[in-house]
C-alpha positions in Angstrom: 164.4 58.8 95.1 164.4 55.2 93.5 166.1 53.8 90.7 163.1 54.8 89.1 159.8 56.6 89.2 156.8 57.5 87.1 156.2 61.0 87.0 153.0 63.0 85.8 152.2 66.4 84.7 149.5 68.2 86.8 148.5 71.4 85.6 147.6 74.1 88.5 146.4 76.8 86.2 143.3 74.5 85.7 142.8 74.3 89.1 141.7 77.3 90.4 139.1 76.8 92.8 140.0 73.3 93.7 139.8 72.0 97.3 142.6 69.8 99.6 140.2 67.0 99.1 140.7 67.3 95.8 144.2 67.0 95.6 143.4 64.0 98.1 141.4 61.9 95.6 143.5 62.7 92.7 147.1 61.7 94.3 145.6 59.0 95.6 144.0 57.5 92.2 147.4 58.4 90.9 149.3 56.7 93.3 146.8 53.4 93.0 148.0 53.8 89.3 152.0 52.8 90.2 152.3 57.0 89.7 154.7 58.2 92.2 154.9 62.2 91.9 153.1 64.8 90.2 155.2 67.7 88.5 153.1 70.2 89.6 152.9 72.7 86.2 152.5 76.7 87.0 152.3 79.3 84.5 153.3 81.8 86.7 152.7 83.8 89.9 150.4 86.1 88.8 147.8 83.2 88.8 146.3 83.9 92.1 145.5 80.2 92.7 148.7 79.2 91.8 150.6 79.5 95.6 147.1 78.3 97.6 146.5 75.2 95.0 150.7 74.4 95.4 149.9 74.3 98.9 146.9 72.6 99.0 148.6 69.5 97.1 151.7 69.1 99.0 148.9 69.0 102.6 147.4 66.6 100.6 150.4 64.7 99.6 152.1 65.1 103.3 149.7 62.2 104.8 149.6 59.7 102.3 153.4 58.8 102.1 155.1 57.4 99.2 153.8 60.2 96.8 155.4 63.5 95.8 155.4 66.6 94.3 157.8 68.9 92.4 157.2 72.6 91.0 157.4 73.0 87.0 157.8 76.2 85.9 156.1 76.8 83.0 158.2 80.1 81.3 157.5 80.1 77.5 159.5 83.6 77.2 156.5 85.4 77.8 156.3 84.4 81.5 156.5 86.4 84.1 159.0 84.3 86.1 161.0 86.4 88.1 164.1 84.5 89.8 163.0 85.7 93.3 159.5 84.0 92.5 161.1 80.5 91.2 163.2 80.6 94.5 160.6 82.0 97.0 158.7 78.8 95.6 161.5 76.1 95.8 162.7 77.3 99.2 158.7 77.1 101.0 158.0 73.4 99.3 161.5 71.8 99.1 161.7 71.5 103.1 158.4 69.2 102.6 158.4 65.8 103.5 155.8 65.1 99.4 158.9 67.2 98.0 160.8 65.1 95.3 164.4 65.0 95.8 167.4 63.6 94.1 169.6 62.1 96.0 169.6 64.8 98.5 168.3 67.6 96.1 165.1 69.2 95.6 163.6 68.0 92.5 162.3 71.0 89.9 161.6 71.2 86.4 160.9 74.0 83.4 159.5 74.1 80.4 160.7 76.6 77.4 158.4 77.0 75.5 158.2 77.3 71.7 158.0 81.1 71.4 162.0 81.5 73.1 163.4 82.7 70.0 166.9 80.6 71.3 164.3 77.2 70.4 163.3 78.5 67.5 166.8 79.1 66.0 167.9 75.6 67.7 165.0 73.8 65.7 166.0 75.5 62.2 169.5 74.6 62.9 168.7 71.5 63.5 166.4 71.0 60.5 168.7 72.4 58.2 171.5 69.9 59.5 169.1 66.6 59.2 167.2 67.1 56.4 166.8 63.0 55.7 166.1 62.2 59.2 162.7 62.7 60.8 161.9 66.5 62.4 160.4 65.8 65.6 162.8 68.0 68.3 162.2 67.3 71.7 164.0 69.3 73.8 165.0 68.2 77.2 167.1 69.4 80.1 168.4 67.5 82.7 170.4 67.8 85.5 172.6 64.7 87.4 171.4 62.7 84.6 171.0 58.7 85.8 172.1 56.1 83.3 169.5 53.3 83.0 
C-alpha cells in the first residue's frame, strides 16, 4: 500500500442486481478520479446479493490494476455477523490480487453502529466530561496506525 491512498465507501446492499460491467464502469470512473480502493460496505450475509456482488467487484477490479477492494462490515449490534461469516469472507477475497493490504496484511474495516449500547454510554461519558467543547464524536478504530 502507499504512503497514502484515497479510499471510498461503496455500499453493496444497494446493489443487488448489479452486473460485473457495472462494477467495471464504476471502479474505473473512480480510479479516473485519483480514488484508489473501494471499502466495499455489507450489511450482512443474509443479503443474498451480498457474496455474488463482492465477487463481482473484485473480477472487475482484478484486470484493471492499480485499484482495490476491502470488505466493511457493517454490524450496528443488530447485525447478524457471525465470526465464521466475517472470516469465511476475509479468507475467499484477501488471496486476491484488488485485495487491499497493509504492508503484508489484508485490509478490513467495521462499522459500530450507533445502537451498540457500549457507543452510546461512550458518547454520554464523553459529553458529560466536555461540556464546553463541541459534541461531535467520531469514533474510529484503527489498526497499525501510520503517522503522517
Amino acid at each position: 500500500m502507499a504512503a497514502r491512498q484515497v479510499f471510498a465507501h461503496y455500499m453493496v446492499g444497494l446493489t443487488d442486481g448489479q452486473s460485473q460491467d457495472q462494477w467495471t464502469s464504476d471502479i474505473c470512473a473512480a480510479k479516473n478520479l485519483g480514488i484508489d480502493s473501494f471499502a466495499v460496505n455489507m450489511t450482512g450475509p443474509t443479503d443474498t446479493w451480498t457474496l455474488p456482488q463482492l465477487r463481482n467487484a473484485y473480477r472487475a477490479a482484478e484486470p484493471i490494476g492499480g485499484f482495490t477492494l476491502f470488505p466493511s462490515f457493517d454490524m450496528p449490534c443488530c447485525g447478524d455477523w457471525g465470526v465464521q461469516a466475517v472470516i469465511d469472507i476475509i479468507n475467499e477475497f484477501k488471496v486476491s490480487s484488488a485485495h487491499t493490504v497493509a504492508g503484508d496484511k489484508p485490509m478490513v474495516s467495521t462499522f459500530g453502529g450507533p445502537a451498540c449500547a457500549m457507543y452510546i454510554s461512550a458518547y454520554q461519558m464523553y459529553f458529560d466530561s466536555s461540556k464546553d467543547h463541541p459534541k461531535r464524536p467520531t469514533p474510529c478504530q484503527t489498526a497499525d496506525p501510520v503517522e503522517p
